[in-house]
C-alpha positions in Angstrom: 95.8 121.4 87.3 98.9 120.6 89.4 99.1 118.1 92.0 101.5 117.4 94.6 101.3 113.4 94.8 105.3 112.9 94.4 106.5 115.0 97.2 103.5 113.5 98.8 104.6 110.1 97.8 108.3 110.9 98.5 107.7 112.1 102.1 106.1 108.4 102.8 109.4 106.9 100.8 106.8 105.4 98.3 107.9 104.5 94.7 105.6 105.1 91.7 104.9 101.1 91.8 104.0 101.3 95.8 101.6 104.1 95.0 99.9 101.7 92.3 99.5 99.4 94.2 97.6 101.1 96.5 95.4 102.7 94.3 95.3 99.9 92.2 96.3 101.3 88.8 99.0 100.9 86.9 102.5 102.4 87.8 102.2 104.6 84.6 99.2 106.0 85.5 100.3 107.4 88.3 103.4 109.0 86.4 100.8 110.1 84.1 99.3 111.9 86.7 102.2 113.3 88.7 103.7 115.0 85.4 100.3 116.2 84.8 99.6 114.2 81.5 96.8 113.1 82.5 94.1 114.0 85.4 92.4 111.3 87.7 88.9 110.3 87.5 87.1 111.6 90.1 86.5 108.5 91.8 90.2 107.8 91.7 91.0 111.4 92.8 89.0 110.2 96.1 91.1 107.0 96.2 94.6 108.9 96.2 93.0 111.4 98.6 92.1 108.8 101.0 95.7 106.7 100.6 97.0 109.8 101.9 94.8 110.7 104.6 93.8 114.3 102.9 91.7 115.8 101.0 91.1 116.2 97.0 91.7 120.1 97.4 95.1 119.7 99.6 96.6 117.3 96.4 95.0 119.1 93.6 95.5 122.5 93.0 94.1 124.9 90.4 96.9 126.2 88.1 
């Protein structure tokens, strides 16, 4: 699955940390996630979705 959470992150000038934060996880987890080592939870896919105002399917995308 590919995701597009660091140009999403980018275009809000958000470092990894910032993005953590938000979510509440750790900093690695989220570069976990944005090199695609690792895919959310679902319940944290809905936390990133709504931190960015979207939904799953316009972060996530089927390979």
């Amino acid at each position: 699955m590919r995701n597009r959470l660091k140009v999403l992150r980018a275009e809000r000038d958000w470092s990894q940390g910032d993005l953590a934060e938000r979510l509440e996880v750790s900093r690695q987890s989220v570069n976990a996630i944005e090199t695609g080592k690792y895919d959310p939870s679902l319940p944290l896919a809905f936390r990133i979705a709504d931190v960015f105002g979207l939904r799953i399917e316009d972060i996530f995308l089927k390979d």
